[in-house]
N, C-alpha and C positions, 0 to 999 in steps of 0.2 A: 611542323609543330608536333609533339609529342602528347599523347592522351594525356599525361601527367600534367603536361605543361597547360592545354585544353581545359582539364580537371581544375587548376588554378586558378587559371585566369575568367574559370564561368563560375568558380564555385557558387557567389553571391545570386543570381540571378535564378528567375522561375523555370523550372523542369520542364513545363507544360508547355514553353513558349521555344525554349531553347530545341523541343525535339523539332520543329517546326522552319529553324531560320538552319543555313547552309551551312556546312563543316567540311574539314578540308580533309584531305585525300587523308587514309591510312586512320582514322579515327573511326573506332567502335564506340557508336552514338550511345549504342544502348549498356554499355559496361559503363562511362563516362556519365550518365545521367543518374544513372543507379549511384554511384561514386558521388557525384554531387548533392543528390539528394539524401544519400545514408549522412554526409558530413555535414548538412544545412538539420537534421532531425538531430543529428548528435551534439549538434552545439548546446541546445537546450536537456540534453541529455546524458551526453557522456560527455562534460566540456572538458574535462583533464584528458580522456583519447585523443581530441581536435589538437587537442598542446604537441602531440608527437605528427610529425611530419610521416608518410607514405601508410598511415592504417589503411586499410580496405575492408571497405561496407558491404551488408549483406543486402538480398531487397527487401523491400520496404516492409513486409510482415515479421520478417525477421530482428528488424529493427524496433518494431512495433511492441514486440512480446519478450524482447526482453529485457535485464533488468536494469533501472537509472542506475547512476551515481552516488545517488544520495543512498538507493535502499541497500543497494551493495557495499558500500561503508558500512550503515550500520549491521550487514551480516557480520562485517569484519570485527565488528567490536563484539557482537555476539559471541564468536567465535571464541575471540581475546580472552574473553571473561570466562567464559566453560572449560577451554582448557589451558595450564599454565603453559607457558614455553616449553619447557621438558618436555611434556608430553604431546608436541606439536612434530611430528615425527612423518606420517605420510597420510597424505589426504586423496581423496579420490573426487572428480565429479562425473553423476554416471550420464548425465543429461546435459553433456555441455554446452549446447545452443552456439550462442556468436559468441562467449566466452568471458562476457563482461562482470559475472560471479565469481568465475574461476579467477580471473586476472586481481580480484581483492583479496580469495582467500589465500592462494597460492602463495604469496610472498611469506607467508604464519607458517607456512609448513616446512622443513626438509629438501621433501620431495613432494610431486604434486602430479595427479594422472587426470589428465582431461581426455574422457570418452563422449564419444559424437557418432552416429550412424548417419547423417547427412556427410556426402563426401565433398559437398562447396563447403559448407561451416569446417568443415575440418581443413580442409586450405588455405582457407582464410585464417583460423589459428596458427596452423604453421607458419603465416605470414605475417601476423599482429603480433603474434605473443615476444619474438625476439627486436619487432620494435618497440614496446612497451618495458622491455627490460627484463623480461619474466626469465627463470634460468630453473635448471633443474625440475622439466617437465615433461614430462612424455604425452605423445597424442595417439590417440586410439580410437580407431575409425570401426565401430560395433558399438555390440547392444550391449549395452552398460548392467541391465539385466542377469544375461550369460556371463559377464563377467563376475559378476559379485556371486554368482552360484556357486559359478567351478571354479573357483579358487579357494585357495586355503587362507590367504592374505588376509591377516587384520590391518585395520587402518585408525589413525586417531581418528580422521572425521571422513566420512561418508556423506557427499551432496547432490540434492537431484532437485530438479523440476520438471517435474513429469508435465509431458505436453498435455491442457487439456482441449484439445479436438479433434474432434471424430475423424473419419475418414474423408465427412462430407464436407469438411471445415469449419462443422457448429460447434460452436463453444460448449463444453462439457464442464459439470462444477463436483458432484461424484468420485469420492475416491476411486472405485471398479471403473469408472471409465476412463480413468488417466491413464496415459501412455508413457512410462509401464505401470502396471496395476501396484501401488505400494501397498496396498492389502495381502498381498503374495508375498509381500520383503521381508513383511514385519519382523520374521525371526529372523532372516539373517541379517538386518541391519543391529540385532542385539549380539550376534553372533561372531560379525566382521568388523565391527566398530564399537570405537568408547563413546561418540556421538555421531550420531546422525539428525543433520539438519535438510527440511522438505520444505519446497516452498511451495505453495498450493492458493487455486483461485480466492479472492476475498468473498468471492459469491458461496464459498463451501458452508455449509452445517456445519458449526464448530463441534455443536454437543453429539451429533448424529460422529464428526469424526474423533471423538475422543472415545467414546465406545467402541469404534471401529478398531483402532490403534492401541497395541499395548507397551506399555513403557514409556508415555509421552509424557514431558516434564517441563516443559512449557508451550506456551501456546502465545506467538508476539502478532498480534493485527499493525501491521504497516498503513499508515497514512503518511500523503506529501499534501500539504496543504491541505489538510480538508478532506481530501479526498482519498477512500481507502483503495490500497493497490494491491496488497496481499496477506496471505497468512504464512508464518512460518511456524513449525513443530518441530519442537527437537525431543530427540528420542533419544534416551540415556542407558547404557548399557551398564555399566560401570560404577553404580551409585543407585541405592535404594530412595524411591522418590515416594516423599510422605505427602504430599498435593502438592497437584500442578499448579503454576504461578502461571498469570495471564500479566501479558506484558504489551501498555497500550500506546502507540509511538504516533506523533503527526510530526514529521521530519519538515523543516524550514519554517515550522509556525512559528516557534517561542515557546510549543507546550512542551511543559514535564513530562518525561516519561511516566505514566501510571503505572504501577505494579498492586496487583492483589490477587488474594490468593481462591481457590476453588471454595472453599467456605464463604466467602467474604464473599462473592459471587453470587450465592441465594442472600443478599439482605434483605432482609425486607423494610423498603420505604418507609417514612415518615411525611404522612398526607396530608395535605393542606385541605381541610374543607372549601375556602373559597378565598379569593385574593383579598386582601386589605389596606389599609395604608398602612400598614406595619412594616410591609414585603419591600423594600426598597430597590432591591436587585434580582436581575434575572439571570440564570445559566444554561447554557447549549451546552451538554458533554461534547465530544470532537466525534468523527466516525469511527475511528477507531473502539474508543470507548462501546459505543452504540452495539457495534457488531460483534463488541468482545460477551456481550450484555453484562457487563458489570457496572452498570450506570447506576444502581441504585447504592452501592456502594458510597457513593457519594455522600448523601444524606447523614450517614454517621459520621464520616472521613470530616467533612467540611460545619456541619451543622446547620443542613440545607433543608427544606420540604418540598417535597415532589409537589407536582400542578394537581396530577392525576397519575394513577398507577403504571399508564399508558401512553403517557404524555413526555414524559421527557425532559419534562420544563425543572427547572428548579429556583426556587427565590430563597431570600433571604434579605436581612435588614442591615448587613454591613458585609464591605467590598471585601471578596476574597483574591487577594494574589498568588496568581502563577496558578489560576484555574485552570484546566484541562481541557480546553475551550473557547466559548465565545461566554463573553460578560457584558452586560447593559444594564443600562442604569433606566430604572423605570421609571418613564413621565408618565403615566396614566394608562387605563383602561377603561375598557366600554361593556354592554351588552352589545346587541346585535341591532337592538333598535335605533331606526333612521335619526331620532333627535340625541341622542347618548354617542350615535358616532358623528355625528358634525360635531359636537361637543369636545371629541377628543382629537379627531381631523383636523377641526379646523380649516384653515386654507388650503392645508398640504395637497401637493398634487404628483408626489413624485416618493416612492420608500420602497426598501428591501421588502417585498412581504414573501412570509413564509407558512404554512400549515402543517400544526401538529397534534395528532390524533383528531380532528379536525373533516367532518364530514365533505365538506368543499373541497373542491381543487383551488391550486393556487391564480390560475386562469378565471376561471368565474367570477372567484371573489375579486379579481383584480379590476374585472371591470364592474362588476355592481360597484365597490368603493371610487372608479372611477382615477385610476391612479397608475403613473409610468411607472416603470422598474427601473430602481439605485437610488440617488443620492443619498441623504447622511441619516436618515429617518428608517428606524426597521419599525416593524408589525410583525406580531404573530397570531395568527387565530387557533385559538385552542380550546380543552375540553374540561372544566373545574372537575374537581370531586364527586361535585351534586350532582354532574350530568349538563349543567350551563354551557353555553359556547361563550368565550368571549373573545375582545380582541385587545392585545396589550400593544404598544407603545414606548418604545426604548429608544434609548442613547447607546449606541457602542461603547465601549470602555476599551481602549488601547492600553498593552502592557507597556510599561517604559522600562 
């Protein structure tokens, strides 16, 4: 039997169990689990790589940190949109990793350079890239750094993801701690490129790095379900930029893209003294949204009123579609007091609950209320205008 063949026939089964039962003569257990395990993590990841037969996986932190499928498309369409065809001519990326960025944007360009200083990721490129189809590429095992110095080379687009951790393996959020410092690039990515796109932790200080960075012209927070997974900043050489545009993404939800712009950013809310029956519905911005902070935005955008300055919440008396978010539909709210919440309780012995701006943890409260977590039923505890705590009471609203 051949590792390949080994590779195939275990793919489906557990890593953990498989190092443990017997394998037969000539089989490298631990290339073959690693192999198995990168192509059981990529199915939910990279499931159009799985489509091509002989890719080779990295281990499993490598697989970890870099980037899906879904975010890597939407770089592609970023891409699309910033520069026409024409001028898609030669792209560089200085931070290759496993290669799963370069392998979207590559196909946009000409020609395409993928730099990498780990010398496995780089063999592994040489080995993926002409199964994937990729053509017209060159691979460069160095510091992508050096490269974009001492050269004279302009490039239409310029892409990095600067590693961030330390030597010690702690996660770093810090422009100056990224490996390499893009604080130090700044001028030659205005220099060597008509655009330069960065992709950096979602945990970064947006406003901490727009100070930091000059010439950045947009700023896109990436969410996949919910959940935020990065920042990307592109940096425009080539074009005078009158405000930056924040562009708010939650990939496979159904939300709209949000776009608004650096003014539109400081809005200032429209506050609701205290909830009524008036309020019919309630709105969750996405994370995205949240961490772009452009959530106050909303209020004028939709004709919403914030809970609280701080809160996040936003109601209103009639359903907005293709909101940015989570939407419910308001059965009631409470005080805090014992006879006001059996009142609104009721029977219920099982809800989503959640806390916002909200002195309590979600824990605590979940068991004074005395209640599982899930079924169809959300709660939220939160904080009025006045300084009230209450608890609200929703129906989900599903887009159709």
């Amino acid at each position: 039997m051949t590792e390949a063949e080994y590779i195939q026939q275990h793919r489906n089964e557990d890593v953990h169990t498989l190092a443990f039962k017997k394998i037969p003569d000539g089989i490298n257990l631990q290339f073959c689990l690693q192999q198995i395990e990168g192509w059981q993590l990529a199915c939910k990841k990279l499931p159009q790589w799985t489509e091509k037969e002989g890719i080779l996986f990295p281990p499993r932190l490598s697989m970890e940190q870099c980037s899906s499928q879904s975010t890597s498309l939407y770089k592609q369409q970023v891409v699309e949109r910033l520069l026409p065809e024409e001028k898609r001519q030669e792209m560089i990326d200085l931070t290759g990793g496993y290669g799963v960025d370069f392998s979207y944007l590559a196909p946009l360009f000409k020609h395409a350079t993928y730099v990498e200083q780990n010398p496995h990721l780089c063999k592994l490129a040489q080995h993926n890239f002409p199964v994937l189809g990729l053509s017209n590429t060159d691979i460069v095992c160095g510091d992508g750094m050096q490269l974009l110095t001492q050269t004279n080379q302009t490039y239409s687009l310029v892409y990095m993801d600067p590693a961030r951790r330390d030597n010690a393996g702690r996660k770093t959020v810090a422009l100056e701690d990224c490996t390499p410092d893009i604080t130090q690039l700044a001028t030659e990515f205005t220099l060597r490129s008509h655009v330069t796109l960065v992709k950096l932790s979602p945990m970064l200080d947006i406003s901490l790095a727009l100070r930091t960075l000059k010439n950045v012209s947009e700023v896109h927070v990436v969410s996949v379900e919910g959940e935020c997974k990065e920042l990307l900043l592109v940096i425009a050489a080539d074009r005078k930029i009158e405000e930056i545009k924040f562009y708010c993404v939650n990939l496979r939800s159904g939300d709209p893209i949000f776009v608004c712009s650096e003014t539109e950013r400081y809005t200032t809310p429209d506050i609701l003294p205290r909830l009524s029956n008036e309020e019919t519905f309630l709105y969750e911005p996405n994370a995205s949204i949240l961490k772009a902070g452009v959530q106050n935005t909303l209020c004028s955008l939709y004709n919403l009123k914030k809970i609280h300055p701080n809160s996040h919440l936003f109601v209103n008396n009639q359903l907005i579609k293709g909101f940015p978010g989570r939407s419910f539909r308001i059965v009631g709210w409470s005080d805090f007091s014992k006879r006001n919440l059996c009142t609104l309780l009721g029977d219920l012995k099982q809800a989503n609950l959640a806390t916002r701006n909200f002195p309590t943890s979600v824990e605590v409260l979940r068991k004074r209320l005395k209640l599982r977590e899930g079924g169809q039923d959300y709660l939220f505890a939160t904080t009025q205008a006045d300084g009230s705590h209450i608890l609200i009471r929703g129906e989900k609203i599903f887009s159709t």
